[in-house]
C-alpha positions as CSV (number, residue, x, y, z in Angstrom):
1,X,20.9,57.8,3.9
2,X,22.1,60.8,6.0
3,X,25.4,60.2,7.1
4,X,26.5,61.6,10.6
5,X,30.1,64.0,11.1
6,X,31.3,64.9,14.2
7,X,32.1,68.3,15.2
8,X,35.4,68.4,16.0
9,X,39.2,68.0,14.6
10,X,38.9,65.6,12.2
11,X,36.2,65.4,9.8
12,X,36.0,61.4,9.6
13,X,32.7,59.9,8.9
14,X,30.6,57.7,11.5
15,X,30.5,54.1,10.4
16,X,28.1,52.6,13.3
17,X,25.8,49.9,11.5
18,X,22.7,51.9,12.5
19,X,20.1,48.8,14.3
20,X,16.8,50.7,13.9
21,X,15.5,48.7,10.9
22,X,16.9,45.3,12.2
23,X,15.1,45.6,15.2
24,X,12.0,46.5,13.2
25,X,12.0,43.8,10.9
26,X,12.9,41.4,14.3
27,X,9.8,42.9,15.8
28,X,7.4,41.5,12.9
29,X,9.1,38.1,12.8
30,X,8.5,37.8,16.5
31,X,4.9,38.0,16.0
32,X,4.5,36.6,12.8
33,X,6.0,33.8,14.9
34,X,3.8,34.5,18.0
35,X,0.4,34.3,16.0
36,X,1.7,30.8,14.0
37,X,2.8,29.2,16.5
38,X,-0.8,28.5,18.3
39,X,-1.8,27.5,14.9
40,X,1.4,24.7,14.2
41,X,0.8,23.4,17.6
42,X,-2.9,22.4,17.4
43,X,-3.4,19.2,17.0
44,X,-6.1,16.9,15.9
45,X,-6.3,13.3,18.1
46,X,-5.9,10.3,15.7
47,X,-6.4,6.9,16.6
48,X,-4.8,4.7,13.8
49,X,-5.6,1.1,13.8
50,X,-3.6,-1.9,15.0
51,X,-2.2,-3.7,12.1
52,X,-0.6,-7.4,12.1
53,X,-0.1,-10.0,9.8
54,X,-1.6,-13.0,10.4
55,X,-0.3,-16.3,8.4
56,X,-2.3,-17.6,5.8
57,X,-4.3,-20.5,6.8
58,X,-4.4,-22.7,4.2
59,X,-7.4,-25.5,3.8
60,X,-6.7,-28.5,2.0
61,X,-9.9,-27.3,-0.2
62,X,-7.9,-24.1,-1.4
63,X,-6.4,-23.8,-4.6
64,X,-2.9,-21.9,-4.9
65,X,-2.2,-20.4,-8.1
66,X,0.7,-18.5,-9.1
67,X,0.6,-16.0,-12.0
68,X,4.1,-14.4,-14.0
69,X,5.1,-13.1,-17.1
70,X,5.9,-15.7,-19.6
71,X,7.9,-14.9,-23.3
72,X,7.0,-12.7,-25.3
73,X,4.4,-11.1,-23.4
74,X,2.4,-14.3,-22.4
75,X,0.8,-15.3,-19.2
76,X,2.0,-18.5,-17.1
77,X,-0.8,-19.9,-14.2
78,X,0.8,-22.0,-12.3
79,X,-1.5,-24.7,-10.3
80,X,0.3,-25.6,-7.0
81,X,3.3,-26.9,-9.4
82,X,1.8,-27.7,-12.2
83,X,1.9,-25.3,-15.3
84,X,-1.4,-25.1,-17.2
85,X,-3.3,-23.0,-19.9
86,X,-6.0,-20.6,-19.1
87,X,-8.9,-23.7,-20.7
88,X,-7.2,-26.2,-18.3
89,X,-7.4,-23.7,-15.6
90,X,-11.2,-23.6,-16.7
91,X,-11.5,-27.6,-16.4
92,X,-9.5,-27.8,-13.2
93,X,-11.3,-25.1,-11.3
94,X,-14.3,-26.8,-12.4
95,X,-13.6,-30.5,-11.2
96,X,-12.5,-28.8,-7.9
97,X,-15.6,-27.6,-6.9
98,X,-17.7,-30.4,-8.2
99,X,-15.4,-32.5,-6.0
100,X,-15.6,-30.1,-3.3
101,X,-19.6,-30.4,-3.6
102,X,-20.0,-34.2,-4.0
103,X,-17.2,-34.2,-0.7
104,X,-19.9,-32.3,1.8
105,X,-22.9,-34.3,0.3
106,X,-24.8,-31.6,-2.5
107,X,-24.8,-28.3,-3.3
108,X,-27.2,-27.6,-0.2
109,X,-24.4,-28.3,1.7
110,X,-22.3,-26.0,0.5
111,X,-21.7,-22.6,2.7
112,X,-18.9,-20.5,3.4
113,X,-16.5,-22.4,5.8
114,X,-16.1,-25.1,3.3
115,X,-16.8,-23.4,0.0
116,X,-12.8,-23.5,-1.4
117,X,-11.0,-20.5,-2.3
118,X,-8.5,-19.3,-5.1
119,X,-5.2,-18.0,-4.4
120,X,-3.0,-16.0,-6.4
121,X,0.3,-14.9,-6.1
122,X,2.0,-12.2,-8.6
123,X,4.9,-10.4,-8.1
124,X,5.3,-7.1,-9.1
125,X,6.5,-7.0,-12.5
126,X,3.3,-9.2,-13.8
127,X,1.0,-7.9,-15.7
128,X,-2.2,-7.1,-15.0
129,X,-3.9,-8.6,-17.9
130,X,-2.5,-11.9,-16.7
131,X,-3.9,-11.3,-13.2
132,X,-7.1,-10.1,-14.3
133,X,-7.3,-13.1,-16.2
134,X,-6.4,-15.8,-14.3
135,X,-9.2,-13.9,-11.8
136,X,-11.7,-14.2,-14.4
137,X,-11.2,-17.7,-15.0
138,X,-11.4,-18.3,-11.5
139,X,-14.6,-16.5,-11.2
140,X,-15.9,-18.2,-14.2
141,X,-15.4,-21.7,-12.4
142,X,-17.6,-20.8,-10.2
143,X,-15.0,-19.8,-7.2
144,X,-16.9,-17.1,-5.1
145,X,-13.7,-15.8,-3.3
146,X,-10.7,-15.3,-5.3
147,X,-8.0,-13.7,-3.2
148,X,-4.0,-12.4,-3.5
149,X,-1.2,-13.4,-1.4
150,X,1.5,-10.8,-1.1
151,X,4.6,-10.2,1.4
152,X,4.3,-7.9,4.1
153,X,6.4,-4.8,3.9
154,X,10.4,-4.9,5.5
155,X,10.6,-3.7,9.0
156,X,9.1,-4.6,12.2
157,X,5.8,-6.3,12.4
158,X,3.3,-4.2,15.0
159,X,1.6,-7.0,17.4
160,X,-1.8,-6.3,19.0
């Protein structure tokens, strides 16, 4: 760096901040920014669906179940109230649809709005293996729709 003295009495040295390379590197950010800025502001149009929850209807032909951790690493179904075992699960699920068949007059009468359906409910900390399970055993039966019931997330629910 060349340093500047003035001609004159003193011999004191200039100590002006000298702005040339400031403004340069200004200069480049300005259209760094200029040519980015286009590029940030482009935007893509996104419609996102509607969401709401809608309440569980529940036919008197469904079957709640509800699945948890039990000691030691064991599975507990519970049906409605009633704790039972994955084979009583079996027999139960069973009798259900037989019921269900025999109630709307043979198997040919059987289609979707009356077929019954399974529900489970788990909370977070179950295990899969109990779920997956209890599914299984369900499907076994001869239950076509098995299906969870969970809690919507906190906060506000959207409306349609």
């Amino acid at each position: 760096m060349a340093g500047q003295v003035l001609e004159g009495d003193d011999d004191t040295a200039i100590s002006d901040i000298n702005v040339v390379p400031l403004t340069d590197v200004m200069l480049v950010l300005l259209i760094v920014f200029l040519i980015t800025i286009p590029v940030v502001v482009h935007r893509i149009p996104v419609t996102l669906p509607k969401v709401s929850y809608e309440p569980t209807v529940t036919k008197p032909e469904n079957v709640s179940l509800s699945v948890r951790n039990g000691p030691g690493g064991t599975c507990e179904v519970y049906w409605q109230l009633d704790k039972v075992t994955q084979k009583d699960l079996l027999d139960r699920a069973v009798k259900k649809l037989e019921d269900q068949i025999k109630a709307v007059g043979g198997v040919q009468n059987i289609n979707e709005d009356n077929m019954p359906e399974a529900h489970i409910r788990g909370d977070i900390n179950t295990q899969y293996k109990c779920i997956g399970a209890t599914i299984l055993t369900m499907q076994e039966a001869g239950f076509q729709r098995v299906g969870f019931i969970s809690q919507p997330g906190a906060g506000p629910v959207p409306r349609q």
